[in-house]
C-alpha positions as CSV (number, residue, x, y, z in Angstrom):
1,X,0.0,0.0,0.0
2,X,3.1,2.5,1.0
3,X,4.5,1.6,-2.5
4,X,1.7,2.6,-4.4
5,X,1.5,6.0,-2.8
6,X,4.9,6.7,-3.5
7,X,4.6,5.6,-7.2
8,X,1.5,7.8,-6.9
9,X,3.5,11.0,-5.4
10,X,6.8,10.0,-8.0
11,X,3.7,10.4,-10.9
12,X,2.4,13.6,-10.0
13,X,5.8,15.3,-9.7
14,X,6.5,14.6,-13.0
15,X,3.6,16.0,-14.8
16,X,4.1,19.4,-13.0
17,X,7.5,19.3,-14.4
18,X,7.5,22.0,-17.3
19,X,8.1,20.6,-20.9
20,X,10.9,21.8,-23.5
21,X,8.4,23.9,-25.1
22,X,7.1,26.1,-21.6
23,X,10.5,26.7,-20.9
24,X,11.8,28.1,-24.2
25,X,8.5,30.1,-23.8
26,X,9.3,31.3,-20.5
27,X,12.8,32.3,-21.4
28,X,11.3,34.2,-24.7
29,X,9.5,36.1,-22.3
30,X,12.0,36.9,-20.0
31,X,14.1,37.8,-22.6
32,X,11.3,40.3,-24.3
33,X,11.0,42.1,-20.9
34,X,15.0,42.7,-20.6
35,X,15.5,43.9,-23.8
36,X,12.5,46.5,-23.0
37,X,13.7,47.6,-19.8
38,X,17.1,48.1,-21.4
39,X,15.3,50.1,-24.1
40,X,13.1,52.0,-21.3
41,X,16.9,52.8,-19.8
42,X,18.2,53.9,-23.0
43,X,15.3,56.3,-23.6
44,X,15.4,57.7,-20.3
45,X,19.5,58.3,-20.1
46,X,19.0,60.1,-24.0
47,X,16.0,62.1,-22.5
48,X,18.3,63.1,-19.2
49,X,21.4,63.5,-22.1
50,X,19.3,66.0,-23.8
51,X,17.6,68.2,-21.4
52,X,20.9,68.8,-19.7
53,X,22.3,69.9,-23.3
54,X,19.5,72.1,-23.6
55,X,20.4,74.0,-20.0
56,X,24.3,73.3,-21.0
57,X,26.5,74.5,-24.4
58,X,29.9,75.4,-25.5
59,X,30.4,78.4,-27.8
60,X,34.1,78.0,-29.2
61,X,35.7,77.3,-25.5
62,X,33.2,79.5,-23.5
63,X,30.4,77.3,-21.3
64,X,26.9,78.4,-21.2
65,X,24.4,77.9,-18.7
66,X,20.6,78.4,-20.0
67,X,18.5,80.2,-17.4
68,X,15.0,81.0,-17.5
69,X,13.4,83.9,-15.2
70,X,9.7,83.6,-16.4
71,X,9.3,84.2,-19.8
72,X,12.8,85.8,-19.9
73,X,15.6,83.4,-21.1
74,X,19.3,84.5,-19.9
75,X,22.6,83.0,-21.8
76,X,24.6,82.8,-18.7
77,X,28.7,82.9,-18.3
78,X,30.8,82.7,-15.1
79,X,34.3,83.9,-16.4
80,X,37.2,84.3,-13.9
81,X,38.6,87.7,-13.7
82,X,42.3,88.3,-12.8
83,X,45.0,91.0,-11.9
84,X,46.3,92.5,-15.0
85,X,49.4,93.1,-13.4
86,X,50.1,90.5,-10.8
87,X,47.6,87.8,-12.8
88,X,46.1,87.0,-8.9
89,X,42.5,85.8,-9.2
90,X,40.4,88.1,-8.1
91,X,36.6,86.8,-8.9
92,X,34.9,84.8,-11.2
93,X,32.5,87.2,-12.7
94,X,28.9,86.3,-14.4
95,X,27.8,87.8,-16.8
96,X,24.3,87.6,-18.7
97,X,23.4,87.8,-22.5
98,X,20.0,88.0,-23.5
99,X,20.6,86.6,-26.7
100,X,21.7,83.0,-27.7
101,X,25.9,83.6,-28.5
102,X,25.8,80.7,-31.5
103,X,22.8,82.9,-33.5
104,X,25.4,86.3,-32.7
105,X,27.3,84.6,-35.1
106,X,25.3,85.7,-38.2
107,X,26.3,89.1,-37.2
108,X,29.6,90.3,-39.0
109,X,32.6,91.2,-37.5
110,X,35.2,92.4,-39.5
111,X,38.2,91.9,-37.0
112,X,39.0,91.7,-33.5
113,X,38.7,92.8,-29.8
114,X,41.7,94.3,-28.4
115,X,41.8,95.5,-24.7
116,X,43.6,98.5,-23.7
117,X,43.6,100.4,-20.0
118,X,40.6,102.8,-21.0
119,X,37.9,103.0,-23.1
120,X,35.8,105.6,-24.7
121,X,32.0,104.8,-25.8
122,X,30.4,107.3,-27.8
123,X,26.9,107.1,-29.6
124,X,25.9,109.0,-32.4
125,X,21.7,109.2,-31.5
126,X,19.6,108.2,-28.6
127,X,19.1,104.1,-28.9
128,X,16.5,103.6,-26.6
129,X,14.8,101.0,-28.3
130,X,12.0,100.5,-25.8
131,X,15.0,100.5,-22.9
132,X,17.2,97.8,-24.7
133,X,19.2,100.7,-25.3
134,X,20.4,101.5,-21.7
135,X,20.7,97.7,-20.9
136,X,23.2,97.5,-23.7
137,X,25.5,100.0,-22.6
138,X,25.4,99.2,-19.5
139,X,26.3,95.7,-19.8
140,X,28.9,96.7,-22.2
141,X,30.4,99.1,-19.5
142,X,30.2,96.5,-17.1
143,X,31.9,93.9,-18.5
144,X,35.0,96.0,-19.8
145,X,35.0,97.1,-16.7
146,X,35.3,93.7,-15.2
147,X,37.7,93.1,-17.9
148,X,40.2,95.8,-16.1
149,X,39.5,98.7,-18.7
150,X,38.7,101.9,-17.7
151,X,35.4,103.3,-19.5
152,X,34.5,106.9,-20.3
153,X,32.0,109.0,-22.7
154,X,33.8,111.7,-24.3
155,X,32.0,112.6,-27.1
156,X,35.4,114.9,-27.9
157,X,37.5,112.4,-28.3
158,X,37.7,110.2,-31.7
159,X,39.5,107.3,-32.7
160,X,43.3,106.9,-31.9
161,X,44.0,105.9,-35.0
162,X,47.9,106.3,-34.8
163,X,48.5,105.8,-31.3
164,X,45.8,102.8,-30.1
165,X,46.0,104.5,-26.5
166,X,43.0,103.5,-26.1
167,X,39.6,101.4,-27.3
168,X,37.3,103.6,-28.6
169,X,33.9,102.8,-29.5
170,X,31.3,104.4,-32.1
171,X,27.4,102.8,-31.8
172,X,25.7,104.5,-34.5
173,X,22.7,103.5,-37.0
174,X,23.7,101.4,-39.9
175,X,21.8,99.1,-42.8
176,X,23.2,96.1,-41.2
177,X,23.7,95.0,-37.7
178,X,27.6,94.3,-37.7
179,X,30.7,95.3,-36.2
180,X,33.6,97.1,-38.1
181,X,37.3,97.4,-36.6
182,X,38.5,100.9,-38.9
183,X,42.2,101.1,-36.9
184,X,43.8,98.8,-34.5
185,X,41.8,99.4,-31.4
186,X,38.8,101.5,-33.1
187,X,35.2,99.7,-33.0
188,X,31.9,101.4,-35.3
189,X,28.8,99.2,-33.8
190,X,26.2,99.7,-36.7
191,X,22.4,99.0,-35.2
192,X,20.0,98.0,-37.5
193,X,15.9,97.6,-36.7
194,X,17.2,98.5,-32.7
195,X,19.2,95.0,-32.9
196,X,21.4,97.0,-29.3
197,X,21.5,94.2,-27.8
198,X,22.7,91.8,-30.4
199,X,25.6,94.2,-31.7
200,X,27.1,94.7,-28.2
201,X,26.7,91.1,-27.0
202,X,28.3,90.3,-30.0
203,X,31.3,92.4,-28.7
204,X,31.1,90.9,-25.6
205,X,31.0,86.8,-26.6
206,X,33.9,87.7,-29.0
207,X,36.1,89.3,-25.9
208,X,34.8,86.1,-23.8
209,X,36.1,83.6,-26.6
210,X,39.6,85.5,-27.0
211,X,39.8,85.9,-23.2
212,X,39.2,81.9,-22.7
213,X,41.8,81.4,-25.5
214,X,44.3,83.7,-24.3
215,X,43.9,81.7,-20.9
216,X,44.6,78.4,-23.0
């Protein structure tokens, strides 16, 4: 009687046993739901990859950071600032465009930014420009400033032509929002449609890029 339960018990065992077939399904399934999660993953790392692009870029050596105050967007840049003379850092200044540095680049520049001790700024009209006009030169100011020049508005003095004592700075009205260098440290920034604020954060991204390289 003993035996026959235990042939009974050995008998039931092996029909719960799962054929060939259940377990080649089983491991197709298993092996569908890995290669989806590994998919899942990957989509989620590209997604993280790309919003942290969008908040972080490089413009020929400078770093970005993207910040958005409301429906404002700011192009922001922390640059270190040091001692002209002893070369001691001093500060790492920010500094904030309103315009995206890569689309600057469609505005010509015919040459380069030299930095000497002092600067002179000098417009040719009021460019308000429904206030851009006073943030412009202010930031402008602000960041030569940081840059250890000097900055004054002397609407007597011109263009050192000869000499390059000093950086001097024309805004004035033009057909095309550019910058031209006329002498060696001698700037005309020509605003077109109001376009302030591009033409002097243009200036300012091209003295960022040859500050970073000069730093190299």
């Amino acid at each position: 009687m003993k035996k026959s339960k235990k042939t009974e018990k050995e008998s039931e065992q092996t029909s719960e046993k799962p054929s060939k077939k259940q377990v080649d399904e089983q491991n197709r399934t298993l092996k569908n739901i890995f290669i989806w999660l590994g998919i899942f993953v990957l989509v989620i790392i590209i997604v993280s990859l790309s919003i942290n692009s969008a908040k972080h870029f490089e413009y020929k050596g400078v770093e970005f950071n993207v910040i958005k105050e409301g429906e404002i967007i700011f192009y922001n840049a922390v640059f270190p600032i040091y001692h002209r003379i002893t070369g001691k850092h001093i500060e790492d200044y920010n500094i904030y465009l309103r315009n995206n540095p890569r689309k600057l680049e469609n505005i010509p520049f015919d040459g380069e930014v030299i930095l000497r001790k002092d600067t002179v700024i000098n417009t040719t009209k009021d460019f308000n420009c429904d206030g851009d006009g006073i943030i412009a030169t202010a930031n402008l100011v602000q960041v030569l400033e940081r840059f250890g020049t000097n900055v004054i508005k002397n609407p007597e003095l011109g263009c050192d032509a000869l000499g390059g004592k000093y950086i001097f700075i024309q805004i004035r009205e033009g057909e095309e929002t550019s910058i031209e260098q006329f002498a060696p440290t001698c700037y005309n920034l020509y605003v077109n449609n109001c376009e302030i604020l591009e033409v002097t954060e243009k200036f300012i991204v091209d003295l960022l890029v040859k500050a970073e390289k000069n730093r190299e």
